[in-house]
N, C-alpha and C positions, 0 to 999 in steps of 0.2 A: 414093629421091628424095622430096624434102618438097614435097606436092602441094599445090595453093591452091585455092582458092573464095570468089567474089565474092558479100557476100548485102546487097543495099541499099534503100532504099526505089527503085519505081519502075524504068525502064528505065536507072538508071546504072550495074549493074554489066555489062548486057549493052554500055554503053558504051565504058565507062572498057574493057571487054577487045578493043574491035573497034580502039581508039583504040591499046591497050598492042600491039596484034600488027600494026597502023603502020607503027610503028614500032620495036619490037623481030624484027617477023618471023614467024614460025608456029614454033609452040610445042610442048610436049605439053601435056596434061591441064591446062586452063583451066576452072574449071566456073564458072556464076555463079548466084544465083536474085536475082528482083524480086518485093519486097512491091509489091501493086497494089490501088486502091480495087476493095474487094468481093473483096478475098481472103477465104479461113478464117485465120485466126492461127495455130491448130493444125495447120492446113496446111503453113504454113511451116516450124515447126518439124519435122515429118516430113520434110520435102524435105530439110531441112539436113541432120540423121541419115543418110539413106538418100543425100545425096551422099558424106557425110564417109566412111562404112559403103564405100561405091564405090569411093574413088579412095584411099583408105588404102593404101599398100604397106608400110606400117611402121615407116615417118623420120618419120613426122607428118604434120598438116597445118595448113596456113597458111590465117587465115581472116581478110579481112579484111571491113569494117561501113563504115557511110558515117559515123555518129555515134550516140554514147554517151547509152543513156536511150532509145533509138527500139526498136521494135520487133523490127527484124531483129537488134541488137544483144542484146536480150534474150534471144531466141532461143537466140541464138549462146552466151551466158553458160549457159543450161539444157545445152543439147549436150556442154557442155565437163563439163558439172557429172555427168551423166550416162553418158558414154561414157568418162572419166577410168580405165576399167581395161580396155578396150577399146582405145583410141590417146591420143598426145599430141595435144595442142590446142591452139594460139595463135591469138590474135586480137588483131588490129592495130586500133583505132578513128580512122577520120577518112582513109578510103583517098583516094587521090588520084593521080594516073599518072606522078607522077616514082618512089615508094613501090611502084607496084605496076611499073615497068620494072626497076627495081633489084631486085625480088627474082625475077623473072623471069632478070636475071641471074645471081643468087647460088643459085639454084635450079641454074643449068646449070652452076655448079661442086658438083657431087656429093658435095664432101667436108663441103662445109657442112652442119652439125645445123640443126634448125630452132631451139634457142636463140640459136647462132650469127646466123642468118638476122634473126630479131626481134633483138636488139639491135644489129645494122649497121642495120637497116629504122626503130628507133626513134631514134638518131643521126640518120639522112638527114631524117627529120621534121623535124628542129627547124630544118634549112634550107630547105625546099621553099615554106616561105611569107616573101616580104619584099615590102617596097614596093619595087617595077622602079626609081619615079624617086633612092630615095636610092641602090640596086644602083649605078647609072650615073652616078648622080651627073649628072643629068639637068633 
């Protein structure tokens, strides 16, 4: 099964997972880390590793960043670059809880690759953000 991990600035990944299991419900293997003022940098990156190293069963893992250019997102880019003969690595930039319940679901269909998984999750993207009042026409 293709496992996930939330790494963002601050307390949003511990958010966005308290918010995604809501509403989706109790899960398996959710991990998340928060970069926080007076972290070590090098820190984070270790934590990453040593989650990814963790929760690997062999499908891969799904990783998603809050935004592109930021820290944890760098991180994440090193990891991939690094551990590339070790596991598969994706990473979704710009997470958000419509993206991360939908793979939560697509996760609990087993048969899904994590290729699979990222481009159904990068499709859902292009629709999770509109303006509500032209939506309803309001």
């Amino acid at each position: 099964m293709v496992q996930i991990l939330i790494v963002t600035h601050g307390p949003l990944a511990d958010a966005l997972k308290e918010s995604a299991l809501l509403v989706y419900g109790k899960t398996e293997q959710l991990r998340t880390i928060g970069l926080f003022h007076g972290d070590n940098i090098d820190d984070l990156y270790d934590k990453i590793v040593t989650n990814i190293k963790e929760i690997n069963e062999g499908d891969g893992v799904l990783v998603f960043v809050d935004m592109f250019g930021g820290t944890p997102c760098n991180k994440v880019a090193l990891a991939i670059k690094n551990l590339k003969e070790y596991c598969r690595i994706e990473c979704i930039v710009g997470v958000n809880l419509p993206i991360l319940i939908e793979a939560l679901c697509l996760r609990s269909d087993k048969t899904k690759t994590l290729d699979e998984m990222v481009k159904e999750l990068l499709q859902l993207a292009l629709k999770t953000s509109f303006s509500l009042r032209e939506r309803l026409e309001i």
